[in-house]
FIZADREN-517842 format. One line per field, with one value per residue (C-alpha): residue in three letters; x, y, z. Coordinates in pm, 1 decimal, always signed. Each point is the difference from the previous one (the first is absolute). Layout:
// FIZADREN-517842
resn <- [ALA	...]
x <- [X	...]
y <- [Y	...]
z <- [Z	...]
// end
This chain:
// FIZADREN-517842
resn <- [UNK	UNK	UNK	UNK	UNK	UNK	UNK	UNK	UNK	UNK	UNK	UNK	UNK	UNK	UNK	UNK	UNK	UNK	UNK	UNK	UNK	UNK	UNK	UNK	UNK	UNK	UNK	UNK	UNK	UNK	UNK	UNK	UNK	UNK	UNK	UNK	UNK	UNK	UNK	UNK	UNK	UNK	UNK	UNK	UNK	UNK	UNK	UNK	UNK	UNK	UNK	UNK	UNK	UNK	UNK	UNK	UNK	UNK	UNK	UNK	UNK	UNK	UNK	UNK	UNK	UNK	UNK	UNK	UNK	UNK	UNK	UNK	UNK	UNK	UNK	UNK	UNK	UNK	UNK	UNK	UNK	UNK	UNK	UNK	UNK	UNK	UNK	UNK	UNK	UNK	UNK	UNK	UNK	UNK	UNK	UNK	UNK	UNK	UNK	UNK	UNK	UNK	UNK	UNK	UNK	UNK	UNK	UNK	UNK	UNK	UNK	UNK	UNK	UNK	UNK	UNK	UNK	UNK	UNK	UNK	UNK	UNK	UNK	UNK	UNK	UNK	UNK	UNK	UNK	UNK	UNK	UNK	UNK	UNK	UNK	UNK	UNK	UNK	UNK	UNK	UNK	UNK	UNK	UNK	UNK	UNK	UNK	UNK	UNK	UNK	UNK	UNK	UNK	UNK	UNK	UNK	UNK	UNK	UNK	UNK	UNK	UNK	UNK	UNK	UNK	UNK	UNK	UNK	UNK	UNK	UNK	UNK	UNK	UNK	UNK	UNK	UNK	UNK	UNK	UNK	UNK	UNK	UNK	UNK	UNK	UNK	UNK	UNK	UNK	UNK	UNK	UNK	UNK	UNK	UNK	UNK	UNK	UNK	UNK	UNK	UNK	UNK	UNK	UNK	UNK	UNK	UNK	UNK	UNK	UNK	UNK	UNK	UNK	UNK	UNK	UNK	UNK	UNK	UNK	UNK	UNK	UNK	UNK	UNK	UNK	UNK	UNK	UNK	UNK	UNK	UNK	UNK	UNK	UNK	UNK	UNK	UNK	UNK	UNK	UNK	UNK	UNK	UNK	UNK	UNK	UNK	UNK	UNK	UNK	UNK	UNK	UNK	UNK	UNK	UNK	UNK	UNK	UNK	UNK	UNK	UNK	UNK	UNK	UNK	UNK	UNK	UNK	UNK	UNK	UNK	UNK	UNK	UNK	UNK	UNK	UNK	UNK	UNK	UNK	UNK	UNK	UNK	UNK	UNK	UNK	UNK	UNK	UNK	UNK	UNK	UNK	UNK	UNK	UNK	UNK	UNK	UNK	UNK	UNK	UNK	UNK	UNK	UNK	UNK	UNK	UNK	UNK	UNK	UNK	UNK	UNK	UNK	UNK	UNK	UNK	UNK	UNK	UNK	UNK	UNK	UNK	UNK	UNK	UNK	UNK	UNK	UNK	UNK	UNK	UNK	UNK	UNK	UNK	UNK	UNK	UNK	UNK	UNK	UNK	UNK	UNK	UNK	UNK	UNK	UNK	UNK	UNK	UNK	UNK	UNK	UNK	UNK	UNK	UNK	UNK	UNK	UNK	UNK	UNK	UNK	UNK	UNK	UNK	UNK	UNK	UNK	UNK	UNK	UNK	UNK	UNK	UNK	UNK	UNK	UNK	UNK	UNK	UNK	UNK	UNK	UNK	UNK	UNK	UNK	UNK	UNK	UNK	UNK	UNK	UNK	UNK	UNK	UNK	UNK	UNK	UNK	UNK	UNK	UNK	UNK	UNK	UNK	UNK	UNK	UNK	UNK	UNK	UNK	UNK	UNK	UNK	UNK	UNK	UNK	UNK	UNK	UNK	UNK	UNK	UNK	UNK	UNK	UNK	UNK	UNK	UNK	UNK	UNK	UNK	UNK	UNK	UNK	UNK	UNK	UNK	UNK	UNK	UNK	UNK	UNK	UNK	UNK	UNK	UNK	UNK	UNK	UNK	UNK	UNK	UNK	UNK	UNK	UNK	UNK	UNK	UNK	UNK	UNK	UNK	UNK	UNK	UNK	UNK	UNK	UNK	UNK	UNK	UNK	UNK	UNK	UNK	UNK	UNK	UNK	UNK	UNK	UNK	UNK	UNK	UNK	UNK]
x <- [+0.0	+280.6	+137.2	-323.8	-47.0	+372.9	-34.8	-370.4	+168.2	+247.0	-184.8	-214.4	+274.6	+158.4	-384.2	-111.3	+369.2	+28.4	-333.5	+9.8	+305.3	-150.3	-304.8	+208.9	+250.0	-384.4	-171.4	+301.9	-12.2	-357.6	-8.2	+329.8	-134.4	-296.9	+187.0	+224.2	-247.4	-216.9	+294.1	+131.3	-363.4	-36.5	+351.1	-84.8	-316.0	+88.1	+377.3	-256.2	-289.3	+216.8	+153.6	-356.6	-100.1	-17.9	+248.6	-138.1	-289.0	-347.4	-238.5	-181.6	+341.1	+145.9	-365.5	-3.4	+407.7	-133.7	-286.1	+271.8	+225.5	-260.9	-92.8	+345.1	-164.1	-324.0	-148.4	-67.1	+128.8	+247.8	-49.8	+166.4	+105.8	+155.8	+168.8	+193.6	+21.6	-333.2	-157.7	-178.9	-165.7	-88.2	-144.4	-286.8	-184.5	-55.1	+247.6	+103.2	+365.5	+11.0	+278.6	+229.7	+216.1	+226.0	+282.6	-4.0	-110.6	+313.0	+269.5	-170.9	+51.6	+391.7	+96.7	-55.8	-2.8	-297.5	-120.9	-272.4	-210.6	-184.9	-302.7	-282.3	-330.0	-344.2	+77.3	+223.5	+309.7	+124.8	+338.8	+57.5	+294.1	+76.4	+213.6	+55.3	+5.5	+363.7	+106.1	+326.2	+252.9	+257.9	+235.4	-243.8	-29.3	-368.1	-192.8	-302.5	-279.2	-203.3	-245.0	-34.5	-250.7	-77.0	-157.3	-193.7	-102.2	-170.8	+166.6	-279.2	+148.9	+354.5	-185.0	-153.8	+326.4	+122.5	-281.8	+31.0	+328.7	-67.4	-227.7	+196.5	+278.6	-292.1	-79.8	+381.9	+47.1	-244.7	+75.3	+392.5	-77.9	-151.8	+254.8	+262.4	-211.4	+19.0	+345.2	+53.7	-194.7	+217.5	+263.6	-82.6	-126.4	+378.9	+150.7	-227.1	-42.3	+323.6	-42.3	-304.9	+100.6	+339.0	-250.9	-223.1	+326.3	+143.2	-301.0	-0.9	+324.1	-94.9	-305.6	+248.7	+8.5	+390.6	-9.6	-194.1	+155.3	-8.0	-32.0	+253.3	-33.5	+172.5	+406.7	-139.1	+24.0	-281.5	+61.7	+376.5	-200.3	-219.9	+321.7	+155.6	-336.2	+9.6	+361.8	-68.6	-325.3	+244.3	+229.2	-257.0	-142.9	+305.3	+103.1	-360.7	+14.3	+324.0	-98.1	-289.8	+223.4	+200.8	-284.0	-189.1	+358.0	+59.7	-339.8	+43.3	+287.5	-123.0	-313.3	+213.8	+293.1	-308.3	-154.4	+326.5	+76.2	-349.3	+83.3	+369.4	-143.0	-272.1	+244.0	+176.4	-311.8	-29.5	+335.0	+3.4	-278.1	+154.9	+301.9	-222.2	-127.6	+357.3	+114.2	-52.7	+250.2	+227.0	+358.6	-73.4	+215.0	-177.9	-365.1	+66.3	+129.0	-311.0	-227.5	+208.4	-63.2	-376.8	-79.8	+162.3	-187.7	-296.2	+73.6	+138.2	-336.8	-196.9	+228.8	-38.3	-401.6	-29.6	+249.8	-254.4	-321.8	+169.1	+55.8	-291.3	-143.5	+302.4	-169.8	-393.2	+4.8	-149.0	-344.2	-328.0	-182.7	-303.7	-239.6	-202.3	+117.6	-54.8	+342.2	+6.6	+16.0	+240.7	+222.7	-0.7	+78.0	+279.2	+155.3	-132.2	+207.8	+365.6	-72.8	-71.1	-323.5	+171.9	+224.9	-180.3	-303.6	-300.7	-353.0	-200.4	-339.7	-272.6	-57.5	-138.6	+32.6	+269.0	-53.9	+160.8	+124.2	+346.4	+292.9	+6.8	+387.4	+133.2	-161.4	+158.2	+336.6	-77.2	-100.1	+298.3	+250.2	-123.1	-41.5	+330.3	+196.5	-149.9	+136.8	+350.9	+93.0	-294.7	-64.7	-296.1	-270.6	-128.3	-343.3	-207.9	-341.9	-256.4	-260.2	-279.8	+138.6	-64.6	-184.3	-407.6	-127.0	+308.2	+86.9	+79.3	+318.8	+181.5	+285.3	+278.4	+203.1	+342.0	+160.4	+282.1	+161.5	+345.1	+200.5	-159.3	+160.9	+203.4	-118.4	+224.3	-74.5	-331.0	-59.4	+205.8	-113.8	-190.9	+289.1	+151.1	+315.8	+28.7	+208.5	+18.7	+346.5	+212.3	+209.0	-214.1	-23.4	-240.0	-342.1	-198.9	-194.2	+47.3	-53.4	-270.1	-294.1	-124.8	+59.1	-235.5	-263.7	-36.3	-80.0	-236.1	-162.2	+1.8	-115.6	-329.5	+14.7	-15.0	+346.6	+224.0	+196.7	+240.3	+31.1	+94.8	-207.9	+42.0	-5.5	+312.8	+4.2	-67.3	-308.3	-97.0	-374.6	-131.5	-323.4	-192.3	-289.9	-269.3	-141.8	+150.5	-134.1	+137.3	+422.3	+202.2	+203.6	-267.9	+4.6	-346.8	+16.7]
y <- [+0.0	+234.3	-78.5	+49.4	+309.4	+169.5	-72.1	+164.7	+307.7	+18.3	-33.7	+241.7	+291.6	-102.3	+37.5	+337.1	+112.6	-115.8	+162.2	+346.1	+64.2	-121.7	+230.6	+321.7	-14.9	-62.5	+239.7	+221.1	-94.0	+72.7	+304.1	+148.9	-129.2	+207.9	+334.9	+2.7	-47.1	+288.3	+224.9	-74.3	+108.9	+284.6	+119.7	-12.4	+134.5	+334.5	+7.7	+27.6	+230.5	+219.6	+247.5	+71.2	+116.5	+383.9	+221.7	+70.4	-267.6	+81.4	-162.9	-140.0	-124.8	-174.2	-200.9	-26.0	-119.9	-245.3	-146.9	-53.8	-196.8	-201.9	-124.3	-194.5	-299.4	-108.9	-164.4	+274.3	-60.5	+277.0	+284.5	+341.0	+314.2	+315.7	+291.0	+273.2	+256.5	+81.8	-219.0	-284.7	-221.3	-371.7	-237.4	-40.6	+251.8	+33.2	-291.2	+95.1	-237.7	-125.3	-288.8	+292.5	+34.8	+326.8	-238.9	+2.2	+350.1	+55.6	-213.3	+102.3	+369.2	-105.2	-154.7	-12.9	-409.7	-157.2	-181.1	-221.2	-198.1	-232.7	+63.8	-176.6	+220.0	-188.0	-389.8	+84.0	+5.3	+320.0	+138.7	+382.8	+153.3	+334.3	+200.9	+351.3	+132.6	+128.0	+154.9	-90.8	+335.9	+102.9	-165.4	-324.2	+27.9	-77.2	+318.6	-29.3	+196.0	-1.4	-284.8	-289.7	-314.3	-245.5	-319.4	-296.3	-332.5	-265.3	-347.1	-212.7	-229.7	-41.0	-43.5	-275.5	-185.9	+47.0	-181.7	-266.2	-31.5	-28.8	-241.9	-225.1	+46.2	-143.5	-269.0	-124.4	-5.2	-262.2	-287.4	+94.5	-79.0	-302.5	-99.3	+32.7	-154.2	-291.9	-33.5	+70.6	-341.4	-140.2	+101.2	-65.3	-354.0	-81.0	+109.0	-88.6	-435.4	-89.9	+173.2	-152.6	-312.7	+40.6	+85.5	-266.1	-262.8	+165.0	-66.1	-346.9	-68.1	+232.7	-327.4	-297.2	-43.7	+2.8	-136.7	+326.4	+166.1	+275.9	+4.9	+206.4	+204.3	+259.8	+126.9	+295.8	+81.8	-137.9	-311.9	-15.7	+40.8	-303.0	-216.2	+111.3	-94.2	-339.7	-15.4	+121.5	-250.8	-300.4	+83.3	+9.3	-337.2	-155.9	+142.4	-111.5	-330.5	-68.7	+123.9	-164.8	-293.6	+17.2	+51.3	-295.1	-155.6	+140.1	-121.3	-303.7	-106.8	+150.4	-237.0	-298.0	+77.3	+13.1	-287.4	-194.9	+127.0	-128.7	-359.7	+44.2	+288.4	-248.9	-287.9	+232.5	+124.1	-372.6	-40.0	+358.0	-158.9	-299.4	+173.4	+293.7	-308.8	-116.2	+314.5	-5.1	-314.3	+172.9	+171.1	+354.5	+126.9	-305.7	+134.2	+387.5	-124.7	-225.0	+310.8	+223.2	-264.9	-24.2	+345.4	+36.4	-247.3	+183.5	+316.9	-203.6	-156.7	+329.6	+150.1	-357.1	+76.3	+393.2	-16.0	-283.6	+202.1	+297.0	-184.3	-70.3	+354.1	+71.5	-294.0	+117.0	-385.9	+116.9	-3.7	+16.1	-217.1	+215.2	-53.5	+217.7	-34.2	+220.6	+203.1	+40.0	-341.2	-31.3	+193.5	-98.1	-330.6	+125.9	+128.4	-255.6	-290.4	+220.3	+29.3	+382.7	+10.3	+147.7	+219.5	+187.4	+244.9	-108.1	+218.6	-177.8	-6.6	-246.7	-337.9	-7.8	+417.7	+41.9	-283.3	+13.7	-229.7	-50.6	-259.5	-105.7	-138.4	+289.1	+235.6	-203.2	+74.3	+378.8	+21.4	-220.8	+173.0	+361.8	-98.5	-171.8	+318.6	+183.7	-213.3	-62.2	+394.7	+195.4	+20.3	-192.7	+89.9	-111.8	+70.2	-157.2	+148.9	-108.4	+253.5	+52.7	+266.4	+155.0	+311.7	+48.4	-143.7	-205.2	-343.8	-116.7	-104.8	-152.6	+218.2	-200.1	+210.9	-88.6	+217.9	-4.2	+230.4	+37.1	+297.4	-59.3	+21.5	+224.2	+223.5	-78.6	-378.9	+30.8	+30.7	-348.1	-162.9	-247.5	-93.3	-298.1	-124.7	+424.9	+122.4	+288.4	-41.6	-178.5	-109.7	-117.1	-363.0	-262.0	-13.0	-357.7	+131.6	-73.2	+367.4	-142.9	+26.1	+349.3	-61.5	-332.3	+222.6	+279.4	-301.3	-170.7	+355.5	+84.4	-341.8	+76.9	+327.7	+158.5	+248.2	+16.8	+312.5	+50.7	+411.9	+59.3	+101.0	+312.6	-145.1	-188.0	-354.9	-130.4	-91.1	-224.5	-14.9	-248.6	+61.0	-268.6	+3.7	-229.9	-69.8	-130.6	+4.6	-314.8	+3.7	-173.1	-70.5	-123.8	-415.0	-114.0	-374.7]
z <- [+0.0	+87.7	-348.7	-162.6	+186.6	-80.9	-366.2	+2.8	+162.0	-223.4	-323.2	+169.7	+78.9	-384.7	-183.8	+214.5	-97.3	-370.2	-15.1	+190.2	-224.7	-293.3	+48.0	+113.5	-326.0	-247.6	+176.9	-82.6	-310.7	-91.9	+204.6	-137.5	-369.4	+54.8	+102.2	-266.4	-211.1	+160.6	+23.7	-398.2	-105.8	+216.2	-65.4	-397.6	+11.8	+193.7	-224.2	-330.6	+190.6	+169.5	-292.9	-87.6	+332.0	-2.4	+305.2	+204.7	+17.7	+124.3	+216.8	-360.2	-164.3	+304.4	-22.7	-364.5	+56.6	+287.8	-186.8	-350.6	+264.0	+102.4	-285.2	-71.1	+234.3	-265.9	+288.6	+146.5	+307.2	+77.7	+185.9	-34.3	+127.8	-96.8	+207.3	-41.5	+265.4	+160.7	-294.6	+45.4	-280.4	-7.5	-315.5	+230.0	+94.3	+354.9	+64.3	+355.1	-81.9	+363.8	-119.4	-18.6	+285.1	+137.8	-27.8	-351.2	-53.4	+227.5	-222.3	-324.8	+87.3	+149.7	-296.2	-438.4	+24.5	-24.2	+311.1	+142.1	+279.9	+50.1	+212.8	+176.4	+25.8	+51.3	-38.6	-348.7	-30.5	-273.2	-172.0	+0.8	-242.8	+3.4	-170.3	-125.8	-344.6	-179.0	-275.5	-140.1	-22.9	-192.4	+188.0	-23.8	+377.9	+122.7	+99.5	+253.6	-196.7	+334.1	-121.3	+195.2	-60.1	+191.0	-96.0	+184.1	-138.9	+189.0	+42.8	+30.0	-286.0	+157.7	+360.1	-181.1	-122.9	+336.1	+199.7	-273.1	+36.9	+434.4	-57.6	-259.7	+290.4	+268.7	-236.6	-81.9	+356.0	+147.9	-255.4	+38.0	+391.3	-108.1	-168.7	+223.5	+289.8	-288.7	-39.8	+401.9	+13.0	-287.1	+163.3	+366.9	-67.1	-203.5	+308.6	+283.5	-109.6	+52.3	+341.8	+77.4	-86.6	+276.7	+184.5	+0.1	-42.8	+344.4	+142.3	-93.1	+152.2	+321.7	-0.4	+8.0	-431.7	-66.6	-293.8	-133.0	-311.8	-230.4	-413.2	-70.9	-367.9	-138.7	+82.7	+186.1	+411.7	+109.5	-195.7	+174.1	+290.5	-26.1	-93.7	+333.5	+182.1	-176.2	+105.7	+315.2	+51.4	-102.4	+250.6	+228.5	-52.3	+6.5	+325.4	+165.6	-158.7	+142.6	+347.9	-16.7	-105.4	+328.8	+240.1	-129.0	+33.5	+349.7	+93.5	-96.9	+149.9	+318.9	+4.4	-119.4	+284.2	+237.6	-104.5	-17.0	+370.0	+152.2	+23.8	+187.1	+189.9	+98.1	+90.4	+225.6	+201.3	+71.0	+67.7	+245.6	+148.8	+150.3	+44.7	+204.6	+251.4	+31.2	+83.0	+380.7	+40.5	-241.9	+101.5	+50.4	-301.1	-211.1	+121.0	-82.3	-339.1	-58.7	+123.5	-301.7	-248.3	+62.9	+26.9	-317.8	-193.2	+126.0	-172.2	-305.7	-18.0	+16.1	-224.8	-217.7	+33.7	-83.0	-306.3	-169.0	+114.9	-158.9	-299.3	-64.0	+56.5	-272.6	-234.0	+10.2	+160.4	+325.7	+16.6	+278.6	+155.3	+134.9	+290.4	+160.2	+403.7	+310.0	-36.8	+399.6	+71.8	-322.3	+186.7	+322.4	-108.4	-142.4	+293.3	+231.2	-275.0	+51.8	+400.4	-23.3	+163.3	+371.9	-198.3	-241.8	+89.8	-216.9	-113.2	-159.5	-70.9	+99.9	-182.9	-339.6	+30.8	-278.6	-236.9	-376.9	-272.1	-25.7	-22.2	+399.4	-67.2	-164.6	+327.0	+190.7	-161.8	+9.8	+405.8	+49.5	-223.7	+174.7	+341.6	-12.8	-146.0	+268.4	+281.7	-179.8	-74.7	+210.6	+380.3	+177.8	+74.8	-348.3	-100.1	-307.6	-61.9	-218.8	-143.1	-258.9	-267.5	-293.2	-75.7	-17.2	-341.0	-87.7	+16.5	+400.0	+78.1	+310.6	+166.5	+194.7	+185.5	+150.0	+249.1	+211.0	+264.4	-147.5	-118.3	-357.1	-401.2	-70.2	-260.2	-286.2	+70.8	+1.9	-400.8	-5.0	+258.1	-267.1	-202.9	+17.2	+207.3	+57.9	+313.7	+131.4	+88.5	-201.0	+285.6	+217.5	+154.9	-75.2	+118.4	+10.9	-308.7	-344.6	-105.8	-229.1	+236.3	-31.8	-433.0	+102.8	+162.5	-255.0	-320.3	+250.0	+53.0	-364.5	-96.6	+206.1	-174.8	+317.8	+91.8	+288.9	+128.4	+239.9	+239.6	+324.1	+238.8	+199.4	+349.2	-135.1	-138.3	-349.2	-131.8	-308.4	-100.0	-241.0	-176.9	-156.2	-250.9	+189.8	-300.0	-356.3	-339.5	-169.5	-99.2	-227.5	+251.6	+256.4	+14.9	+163.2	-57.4]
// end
């Protein structure tokens, strides 16, 4: 549009130009035509009337020498008068000659050349000439013999040519616009495809289509242009597809470490076992080592555990097995199953209160995973609190809340809190997590479509709050056999 626009205005300023100058120099033309014209006649007229005029004139010759001076123009149409001195006479009687103006009176008395000017009076437009009558001397220098005559002719007929020629200017104008608007289009339409089409191919590749390309025609910029986005988009795929390559191959030999690790890790649980019953009539060195060993393979086995679930969040493998359940008793179960009953502060609501559908296992691996980061890096007391949310008209939703008394996340930890195997310090020692657990909680969340946040709260302690849809339309990933 801007394009369109520009080239409008400039065909605009170049017709309104091309055609005010066009108009001045024809209207100069016809007009300065017409006075020479007027003038030549006039001029030859008085040169053959004047030696028969009688010196000094009287009031009845300077008419009689008026009315022959009109009568040069057949038409009819010229107007004259006479003076000399006090004398007055015009080829009309009575005319009252209003055209005439003291300015030419003044330069006709000032000077033997003949001048005139053009005057408007009543709607038309009129030329006066005036000029004085000389005899030639001895000498053949021009004498003023006192006469001077002034003439006016109407110039209705030039007026005419000129208003034609305005409104042939008006006319040329609107289908030059036109044109140009035309070729603006032409022109904007060459230039603008090629952009739409980057356009629209940048937007495929902004949507996941990599292998989007460009035709590319012609030699010109925008043509080198779309060759570079081709190159460019090339590139591009290549890069993805091998990163993609190396995830799916990281992945993969993640879940098949894991998987290979299971069936030694579970040999030595039975193993750590016995060895943890044994350990009482064990050497004292011999028991602390035996104590290492099968703490140890605890962790290894978590860490065994969350790297497969993980993998299959990572593989689209993991998928829900919904029920609708009382969440309260869902969670107190959960606590009651790791022994925190005693140790963490519970609000629940009443049986059957707070019911929703959702994958019992999997909220059973997000309590867990929270209320066990909150006893590991928080302070007790720990608080869980489960609540109806969701504003008026909207779907419900369950709130879990998990709170402890700690000194809370610091700030620039909390945006990474989330990731997976993150630390806030690089150097610090091990924890019995696998780092994994919080990564665990956030797919469970987000496979319930439901989010989970972590803030501080300003009594002091961190606080992680869960919210759950309580009801599900139907999911691809949902598995209800």
């Amino acid at each position: 549009m801007r394009l369109v626009v520009a080239f409008g205005v400039v065909a605009a300023l170049a017709t309104t130009t091309t055609g005010a100058l066009t108009f001045r120099e024809a209207r100069n033309g016809v007009l300065q035509q017409s006075q020479d014209t007027v003038i030549g006649q006039m001029r030859a007229q008085v040169s053959r009337l004047a030696p028969e005029l009688a010196y000094p004139p009287s009031r009845e010759l300077l008419r009689q020498f008026a009315a022959e001076v009109a009568r040069a123009e057949p038409s009819g149409t010229w107007r004259v008068l006479a003076t000399y001195q006090g004398l007055s006479e015009t080829s009309v009687a009575g005319d009252p000659f209003d055209e005439l103006t003291p300015a030419v009176r003044e330069a006709v008395e000032s000077s033997l050349a003949t001048v005139f000017q053009r005057v408007r009076s009543g709607g038309r437009t009129s030329l006066v000439v005036g000029m004085s009558v000389t005899f030639a001397s001895e000498q053949r220098i021009p004498t003023d013999s006192g006469v001077q005559v002034f003439l006016t002719v109407p110039q209705a007929d030039e007026q005419a040519t000129v208003d034609a020629l305005v409104t042939a200017v008006q006319r040329a104008t609107v289908p030059a616009l036109g044109i140009a608007v035309l070729l603006a289009l032409f022109a904007a339409r060459g230039v603008l495809r090629p952009v739409r089409a980057l356009r629209h191919a940048t937007r495929s590749i902004a949507e996941g289509h990599l292998d989007t390309r460009l035709d590319v025609n012609g030699s010109d910029e925008l043509a080198d242009l779309s060759h570079t986005f081709n190159e460019t988009a090339a590139a591009l795929e290549q890069s993805v597809a091998e990163l993609r390559s190396m995830e799916a191959r990281a992945r993969r030999f993640a879940a098949d470490v894991s998987h290979e690790l299971r069936t030694p890790l579970a040999a030595m649980s039975m193993v750590t076992d016995i060895l943890d019953e044994e350990a009482a009539r064990l050497e004292p060195d011999a028991a602390t080592a035996v104590q290492l060993i099968s703490e140890e393979t605890v962790k290894l086995a978590r860490l065994v555990e969350d790297l497969m679930e993980i993998s299959r969040f990572d593989a689209g493998a993991a998928v829900l097995h919904l029920d609708e359940i009382d969440l309260a008793e869902s969670i107190r179960r959960t606590l009651s199953s790791r022994g925190w009953s005693d140790t963490v502060e519970i609000r629940l609501p009443g049986p059957d209160e707070l019911r929703g559908r959702v994958d019992p296992r999997r909220l059973d691996v997000v309590v867990a995973n929270l209320v066990g980061n909150a006893l590991r890096h928080g302070a007790r007391p720990v608080c869980v609190r489960l609540s109806a949310g969701g504003p008026p008209g909207a779907r419900p939703s369950a709130v879990i809340e998990v709170a402890d008394s700690g000194p809370g996340i610091p700030d620039d930890v909390l945006p990474h809190v989330f990731e997976r195997f993150y630390k806030s310090d690089s150097a610090r020692t091990r924890t019995e997590g696998s780092g994994l657990g919080l990564a665990i909680t956030e797919e469970n969340v987000r496979m319930h479509g439901g989010t989970v946040r972590a803030a501080n709260r300003a009594t002091g302690g961190a606080v992680f709050t869960v919210e759950l849809p309580l009801r599900r339309d139907e999911s691809p990933r949902e598995n209800t056999s």
